[in-house]
matplotlib code that plots the C-alpha trace (Angstrom):
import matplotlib.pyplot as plt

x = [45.0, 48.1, 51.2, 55.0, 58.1, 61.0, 63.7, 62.1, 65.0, 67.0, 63.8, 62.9, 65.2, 62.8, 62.1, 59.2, 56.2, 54.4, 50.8, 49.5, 50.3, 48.2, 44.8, 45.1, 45.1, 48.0, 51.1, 54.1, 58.0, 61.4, 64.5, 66.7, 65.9, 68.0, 68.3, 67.3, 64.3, 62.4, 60.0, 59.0, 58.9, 56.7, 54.7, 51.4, 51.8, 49.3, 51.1, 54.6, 57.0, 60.9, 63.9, 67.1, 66.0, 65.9, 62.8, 63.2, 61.0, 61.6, 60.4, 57.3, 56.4, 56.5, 54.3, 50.7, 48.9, 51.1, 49.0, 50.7, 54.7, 55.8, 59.2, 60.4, 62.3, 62.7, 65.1, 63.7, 66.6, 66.4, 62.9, 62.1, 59.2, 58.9, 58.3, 55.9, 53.9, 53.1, 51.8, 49.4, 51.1, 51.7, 54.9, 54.9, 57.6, 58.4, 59.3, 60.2, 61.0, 64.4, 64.9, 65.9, 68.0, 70.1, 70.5, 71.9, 74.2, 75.8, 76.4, 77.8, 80.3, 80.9, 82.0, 84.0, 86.6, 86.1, 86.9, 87.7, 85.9, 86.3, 89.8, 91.2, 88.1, 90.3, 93.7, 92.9, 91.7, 95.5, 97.7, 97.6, 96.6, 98.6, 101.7, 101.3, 103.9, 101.1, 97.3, 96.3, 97.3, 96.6, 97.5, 95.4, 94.1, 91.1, 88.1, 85.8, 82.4, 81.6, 81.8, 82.8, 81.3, 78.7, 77.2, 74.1, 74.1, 70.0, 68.0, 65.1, 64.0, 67.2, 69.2, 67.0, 67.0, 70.8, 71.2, 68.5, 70.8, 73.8, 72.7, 73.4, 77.3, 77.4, 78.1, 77.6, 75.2, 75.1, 72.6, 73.2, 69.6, 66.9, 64.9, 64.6, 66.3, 63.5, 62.5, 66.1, 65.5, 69.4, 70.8, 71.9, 72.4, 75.7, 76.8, 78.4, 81.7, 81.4, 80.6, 83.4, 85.8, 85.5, 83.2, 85.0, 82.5, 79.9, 77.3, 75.8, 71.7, 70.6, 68.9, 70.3, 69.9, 70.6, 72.6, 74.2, 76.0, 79.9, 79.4, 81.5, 84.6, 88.1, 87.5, 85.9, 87.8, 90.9, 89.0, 88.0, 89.6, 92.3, 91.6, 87.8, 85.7, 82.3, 79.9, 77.8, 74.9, 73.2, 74.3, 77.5, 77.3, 77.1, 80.7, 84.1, 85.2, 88.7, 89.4, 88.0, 90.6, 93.1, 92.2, 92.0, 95.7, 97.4, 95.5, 93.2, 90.3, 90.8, 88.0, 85.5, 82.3, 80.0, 77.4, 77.4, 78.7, 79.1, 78.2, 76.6, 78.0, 81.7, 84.1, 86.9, 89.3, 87.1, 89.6, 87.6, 88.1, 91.8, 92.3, 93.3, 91.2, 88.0, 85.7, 82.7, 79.6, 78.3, 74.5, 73.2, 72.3, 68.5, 67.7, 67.3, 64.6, 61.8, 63.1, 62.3, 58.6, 58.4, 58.7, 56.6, 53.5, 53.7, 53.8, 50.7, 49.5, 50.4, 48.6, 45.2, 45.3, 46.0, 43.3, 40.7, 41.6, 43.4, 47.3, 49.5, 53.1, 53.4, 57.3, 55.9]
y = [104.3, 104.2, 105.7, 104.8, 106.2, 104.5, 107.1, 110.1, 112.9, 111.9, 112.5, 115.4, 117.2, 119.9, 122.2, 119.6, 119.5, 116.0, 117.6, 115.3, 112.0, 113.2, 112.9, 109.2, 109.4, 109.1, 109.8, 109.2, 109.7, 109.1, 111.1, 107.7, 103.9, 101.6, 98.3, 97.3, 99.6, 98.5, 95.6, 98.7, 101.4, 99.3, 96.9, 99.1, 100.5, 99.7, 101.2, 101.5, 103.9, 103.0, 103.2, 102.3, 99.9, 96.2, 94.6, 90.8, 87.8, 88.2, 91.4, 90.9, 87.8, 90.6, 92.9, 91.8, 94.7, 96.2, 95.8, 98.0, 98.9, 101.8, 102.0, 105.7, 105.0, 103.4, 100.6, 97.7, 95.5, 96.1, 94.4, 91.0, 91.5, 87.3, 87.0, 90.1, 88.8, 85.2, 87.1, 88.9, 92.0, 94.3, 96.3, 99.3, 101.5, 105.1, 104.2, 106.9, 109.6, 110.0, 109.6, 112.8, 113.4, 110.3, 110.3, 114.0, 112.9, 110.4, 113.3, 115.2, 112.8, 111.9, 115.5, 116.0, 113.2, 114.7, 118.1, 118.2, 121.4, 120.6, 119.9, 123.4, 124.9, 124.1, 124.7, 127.6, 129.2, 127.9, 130.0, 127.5, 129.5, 132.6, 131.0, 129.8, 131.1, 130.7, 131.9, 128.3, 126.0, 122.0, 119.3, 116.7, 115.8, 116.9, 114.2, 115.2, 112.8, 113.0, 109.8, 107.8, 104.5, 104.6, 101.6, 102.1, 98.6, 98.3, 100.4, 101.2, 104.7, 106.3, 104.4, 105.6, 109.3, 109.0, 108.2, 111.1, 113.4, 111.8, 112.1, 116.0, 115.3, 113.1, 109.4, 106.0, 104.6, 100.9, 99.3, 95.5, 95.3, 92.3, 94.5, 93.4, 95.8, 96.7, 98.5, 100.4, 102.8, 104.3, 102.2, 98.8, 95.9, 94.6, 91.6, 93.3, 91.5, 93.0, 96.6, 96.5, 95.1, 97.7, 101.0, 104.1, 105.0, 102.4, 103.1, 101.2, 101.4, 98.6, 97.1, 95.1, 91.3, 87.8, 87.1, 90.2, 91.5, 92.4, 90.9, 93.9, 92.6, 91.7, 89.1, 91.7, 94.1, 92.6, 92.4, 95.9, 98.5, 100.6, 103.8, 102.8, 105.2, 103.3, 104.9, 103.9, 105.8, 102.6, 100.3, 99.9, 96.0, 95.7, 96.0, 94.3, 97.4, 96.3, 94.9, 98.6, 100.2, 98.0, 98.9, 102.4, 101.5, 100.1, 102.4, 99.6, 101.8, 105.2, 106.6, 105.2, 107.7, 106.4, 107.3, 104.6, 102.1, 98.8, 100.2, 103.2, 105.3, 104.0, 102.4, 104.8, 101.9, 102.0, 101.2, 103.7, 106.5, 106.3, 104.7, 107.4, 108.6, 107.7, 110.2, 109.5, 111.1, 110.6, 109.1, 112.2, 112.0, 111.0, 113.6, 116.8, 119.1, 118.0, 114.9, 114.3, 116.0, 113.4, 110.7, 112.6, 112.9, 108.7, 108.2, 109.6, 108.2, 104.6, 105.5, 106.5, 103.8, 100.8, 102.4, 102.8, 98.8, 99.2, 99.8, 101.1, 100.4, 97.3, 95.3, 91.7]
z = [135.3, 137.2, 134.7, 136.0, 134.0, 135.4, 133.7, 132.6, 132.9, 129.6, 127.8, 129.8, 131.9, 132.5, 129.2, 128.5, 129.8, 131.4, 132.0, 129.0, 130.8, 133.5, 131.5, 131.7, 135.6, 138.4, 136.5, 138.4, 136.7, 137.7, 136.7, 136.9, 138.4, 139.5, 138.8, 142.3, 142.4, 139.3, 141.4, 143.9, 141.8, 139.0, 141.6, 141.4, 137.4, 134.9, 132.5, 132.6, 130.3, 130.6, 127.8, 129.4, 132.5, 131.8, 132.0, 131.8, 133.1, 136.8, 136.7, 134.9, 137.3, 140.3, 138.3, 138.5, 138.0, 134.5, 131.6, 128.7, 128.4, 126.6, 125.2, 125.2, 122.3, 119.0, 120.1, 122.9, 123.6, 127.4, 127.2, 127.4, 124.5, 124.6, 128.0, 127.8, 124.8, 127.0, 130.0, 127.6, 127.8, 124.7, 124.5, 122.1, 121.3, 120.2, 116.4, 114.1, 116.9, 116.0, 111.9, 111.4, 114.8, 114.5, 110.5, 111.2, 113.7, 111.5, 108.5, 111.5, 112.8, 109.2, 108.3, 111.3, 110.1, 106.2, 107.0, 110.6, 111.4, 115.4, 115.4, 113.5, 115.3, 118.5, 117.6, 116.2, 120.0, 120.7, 118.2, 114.5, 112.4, 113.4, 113.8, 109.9, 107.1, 104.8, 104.1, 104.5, 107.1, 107.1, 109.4, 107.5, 104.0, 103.7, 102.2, 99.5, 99.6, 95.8, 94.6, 97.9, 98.3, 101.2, 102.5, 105.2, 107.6, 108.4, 105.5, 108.3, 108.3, 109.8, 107.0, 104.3, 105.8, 106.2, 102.4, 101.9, 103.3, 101.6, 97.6, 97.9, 98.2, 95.5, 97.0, 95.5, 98.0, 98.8, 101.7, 103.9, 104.0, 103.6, 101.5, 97.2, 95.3, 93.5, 96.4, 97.0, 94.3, 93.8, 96.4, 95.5, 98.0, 98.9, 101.4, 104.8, 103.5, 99.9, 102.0, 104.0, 101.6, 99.1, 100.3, 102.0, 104.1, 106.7, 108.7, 111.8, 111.8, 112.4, 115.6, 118.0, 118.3, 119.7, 116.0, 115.5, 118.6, 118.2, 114.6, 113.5, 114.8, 113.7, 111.3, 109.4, 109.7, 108.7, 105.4, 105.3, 102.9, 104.7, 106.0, 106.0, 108.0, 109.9, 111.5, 114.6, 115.6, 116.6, 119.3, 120.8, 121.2, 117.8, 117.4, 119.6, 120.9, 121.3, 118.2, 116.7, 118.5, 117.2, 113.7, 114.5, 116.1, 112.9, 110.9, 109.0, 110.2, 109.3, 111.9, 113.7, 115.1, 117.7, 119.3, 121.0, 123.7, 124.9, 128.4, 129.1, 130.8, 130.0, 132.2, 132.0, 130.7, 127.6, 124.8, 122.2, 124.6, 124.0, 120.9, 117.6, 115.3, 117.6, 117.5, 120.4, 121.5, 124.4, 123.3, 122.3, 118.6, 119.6, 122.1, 119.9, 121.2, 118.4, 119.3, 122.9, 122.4, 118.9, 121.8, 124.3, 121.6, 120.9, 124.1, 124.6, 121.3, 122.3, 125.6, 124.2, 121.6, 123.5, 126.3, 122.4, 122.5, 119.4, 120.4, 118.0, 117.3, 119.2, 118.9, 120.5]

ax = plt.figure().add_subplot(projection="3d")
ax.plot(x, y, z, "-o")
ax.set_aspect("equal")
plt.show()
């Protein structure tokens, strides 16, 4: 069996090891792949591994030999899984990898606005707290969680993890979700108008579709309590990024976190990268350590089962 992976250097840059790939046969990997070098790279796979590279149509009408994709992550929105799924090809992805790493990484960005451990962290290296009259020295309010309205956009795994890790700190928990609320437990369902109309706190996690890119825009957020915080440790076309920095600007968004961007990496005139009260990661809540080997081991799961004849976690 001949194995392609088309960008394997985010997943492992080199404190990972590949040697399990190779019991399937030829293993071949790439740190990074153009988009003009997907036909030649791919044109002999079998079995082709990829997360960030778009796969559409076209490129699967050049592939004649591909018989199994793996998606080397939990999200698939580079892949055409429509046009795969006609040409008889299954398309399986890496789901559940990252519950834990990404539902940490919202709590994270989340505590950095409520208590803004980075910022006096960083002022303090320049004088602050030395300088003070005082045995306590603020800039900012500081936010306690108990009792904040929290509403999770998408209760998947990573939303239901998030509002595992939430409960501790005493939040009222609220879920945009398609899910009966017999099934929510503790969390009770609320339109994404009635969440950002009265909830402090929103998170992003929910996938990325045809019907719900930049629907977090400024309609909605003119609607929004001031001096909401959202969260978006899913995808950055889920939201206008302009008209989030223009809330951010007049203050009708009190923070907004990412993870995530509209393009990846950023143009440099990327509004959010200037805009106040921003607070952006550079895509890195998935790629803990336990992470990256959680995707290596389904990889080679989804390998071996769809070589059994029974393939696992398939998204088409």
């Amino acid at each position: 069996m001949n194995i392609v992976f088309l960008d394997g250097y985010t997943t492992n840059p080199g404190d990972l090891s590949w040697e399990p790939f190779r019991q399937f046969g030829n293993f071949t990997v790439y740190d990074r792949t153009a988009p003009a070098d997907v036909i030649e790279r791919a044109k002999d796979a079998e079995i082709l591994i990829l997360n960030k590279p778009e796969l559409t149509a076209h490129h699967l009408d050049q592939l004649p030999k591909l018989k199994f994709i793996c998606v080397a992550s939990a999200g698939y929105d580079t892949i055409d899984v429509e046009a795969a799924r006609t040409r008889n090809i299954p398309v399986s992805n890496a789901a559940g990898y990252g519950n834990a790493a990404v539902a940490q990484m919202a709590v994270a960005h989340l505590l950095n606005v409520t208590n803004q451990v980075a910022h006096y962290a960083k002022i303090n290296r320049e004088g602050f707290w030395t300088k003070s009259k005082d045995f306590c020295n603020r800039e900012h309010a500081q936010i306690e969680l108990t009792d904040k309205k929290v509403c999770i956009v998408g209760y998947g795994n990573i939303g239901k993890r998030l509002a595992d890790l939430l409960r501790p700190f005493g939040v009222k928990l609220f879920a945009v979700t398609s899910k009966p609320q017999n099934e929510l437990q503790d969390v009770t369902a609320i339109s994404l108008q009635e969440a950002f109309r009265t909830c402090d706190i929103v998170s992003l996690n929910c996938p990325l579709t045809s019907k719900n890119s930049q629907f977090i825009n400024k309609e909605l957020l003119s609607q929004s309590k001031r001096g909401l915080i959202l969260l978006n440790t899913a995808r950055g076309r889920l939201v206008n990024e302009q008209d989030i920095a223009d809330a951010l600007k007049d203050g009708q968004l009190g923070a907004y976190c990412c993870d995530v961007l509209s393009q990846e990496p950023p143009r440099a005139d990327n509004p959010l990268l200037s805009a106040p009260n921003a607070h952006v990661t550079p895509h890195i809540a998935w790629a803990t350590t336990e992470a990256r080997q959680r995707i290596i081991d389904l990889l080679i799961d989804n390998i071996k089962s769809f070589l059994d004849g029974k393939p696992k976690r398939l998204v088409n």
